[in-house]
C-alpha positions as CSV (number, residue, x, y, z in Angstrom):
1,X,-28.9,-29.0,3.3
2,X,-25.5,-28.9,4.9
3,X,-25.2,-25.0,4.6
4,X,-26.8,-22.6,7.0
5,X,-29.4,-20.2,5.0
6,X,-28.7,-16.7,5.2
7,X,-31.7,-14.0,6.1
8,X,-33.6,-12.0,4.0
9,X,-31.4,-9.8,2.0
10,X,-34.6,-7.4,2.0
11,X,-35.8,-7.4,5.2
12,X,-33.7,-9.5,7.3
13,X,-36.2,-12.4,8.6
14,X,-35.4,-16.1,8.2
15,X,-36.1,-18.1,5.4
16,X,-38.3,-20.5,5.0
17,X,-38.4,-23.9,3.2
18,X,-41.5,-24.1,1.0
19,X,-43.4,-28.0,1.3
20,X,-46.0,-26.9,-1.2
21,X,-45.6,-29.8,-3.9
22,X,-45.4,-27.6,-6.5
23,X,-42.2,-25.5,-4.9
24,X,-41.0,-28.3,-3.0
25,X,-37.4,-27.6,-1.5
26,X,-37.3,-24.3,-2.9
27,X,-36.5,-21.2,-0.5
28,X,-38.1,-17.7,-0.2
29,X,-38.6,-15.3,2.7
30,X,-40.5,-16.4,5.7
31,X,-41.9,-12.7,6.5
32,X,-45.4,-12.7,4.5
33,X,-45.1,-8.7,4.5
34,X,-42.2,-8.7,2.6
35,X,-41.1,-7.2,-0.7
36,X,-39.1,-10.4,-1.7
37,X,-41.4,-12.7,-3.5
38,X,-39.1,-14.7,-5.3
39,X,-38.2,-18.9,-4.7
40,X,-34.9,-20.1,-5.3
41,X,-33.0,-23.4,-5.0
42,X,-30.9,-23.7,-1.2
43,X,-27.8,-23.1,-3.0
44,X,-29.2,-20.0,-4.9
45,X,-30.7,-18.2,-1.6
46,X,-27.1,-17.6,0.0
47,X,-25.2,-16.0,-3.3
48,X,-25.5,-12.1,-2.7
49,X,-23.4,-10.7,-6.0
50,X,-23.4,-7.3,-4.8
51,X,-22.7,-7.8,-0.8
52,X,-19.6,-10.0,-2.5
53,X,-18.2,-7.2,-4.3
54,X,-18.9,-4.9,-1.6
55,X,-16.9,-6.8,1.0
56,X,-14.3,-7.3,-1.9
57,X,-13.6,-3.8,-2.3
58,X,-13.6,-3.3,1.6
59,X,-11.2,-5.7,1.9
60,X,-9.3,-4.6,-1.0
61,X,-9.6,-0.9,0.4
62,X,-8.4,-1.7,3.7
63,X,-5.6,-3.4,2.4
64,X,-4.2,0.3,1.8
65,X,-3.8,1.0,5.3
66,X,-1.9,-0.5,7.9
67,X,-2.6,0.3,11.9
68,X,0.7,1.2,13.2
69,X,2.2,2.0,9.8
70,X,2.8,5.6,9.2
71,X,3.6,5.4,5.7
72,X,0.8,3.5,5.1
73,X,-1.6,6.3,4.6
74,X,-0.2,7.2,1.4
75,X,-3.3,5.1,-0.3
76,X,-5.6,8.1,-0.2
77,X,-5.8,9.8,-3.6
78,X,-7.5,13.4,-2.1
79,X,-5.5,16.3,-0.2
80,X,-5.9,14.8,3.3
81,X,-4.5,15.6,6.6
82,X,-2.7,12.8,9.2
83,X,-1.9,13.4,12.8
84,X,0.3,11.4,14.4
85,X,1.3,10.2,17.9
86,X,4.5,10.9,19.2
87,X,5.5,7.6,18.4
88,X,5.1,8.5,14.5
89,X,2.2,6.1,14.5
90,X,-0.8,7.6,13.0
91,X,-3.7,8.4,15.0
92,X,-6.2,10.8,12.5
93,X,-7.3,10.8,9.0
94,X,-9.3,13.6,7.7
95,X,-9.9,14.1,4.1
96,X,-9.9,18.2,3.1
97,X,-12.4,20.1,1.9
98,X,-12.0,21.1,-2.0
99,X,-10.6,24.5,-2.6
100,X,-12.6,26.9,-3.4
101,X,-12.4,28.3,-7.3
């Protein structure tokens, strides 16, 4: 196996490499208390689909701002409020509460 497995993505222990003959090679969750009863093949174990698209859409999210850029907090959608430094750099970033109707 030349990758590394990940934890548990349930509780966070190390995984363990079953050497019963009838799951041979297969991988599952070395903490006996834990929710995660499934095995799956090495490969399987390390695809996390929705920490993926989490850390997609954090990347693509921070993409909006740039440190040291004050235009660059023109991404936010929502009334918001920026302070800057005397430099024009921005140093706050508070979104504002919605009016009240």
């Amino acid at each position: 196996m030349s990758e590394e497995l990940e934890p548990c993505p349930f509780c966070g222990k190390p995984p363990k490499v079953s050497e019963n003959p009838l799951t041979l090679g297969l991988v599952s969750c070395g903490n006996t208390g834990c929710c995660n009863e499934t095995f799956a093949y090495p490969e399987e174990w390390n695809t996390r689909p929705v920490e993926d698209a989490l850390h997609a859409r954090i990347a693509e999210l921070e993409q909006g701002w740039i440190p040291n850029e004050p235009d660059s907090w023109n991404f936010c959608p929502y009334p918001c409020e920026v302070r800057y430094d005397a430099n024009g750099k921005p140093t706050h970033h508070r979104q504002l509460p919605p009016e009240d109707k």
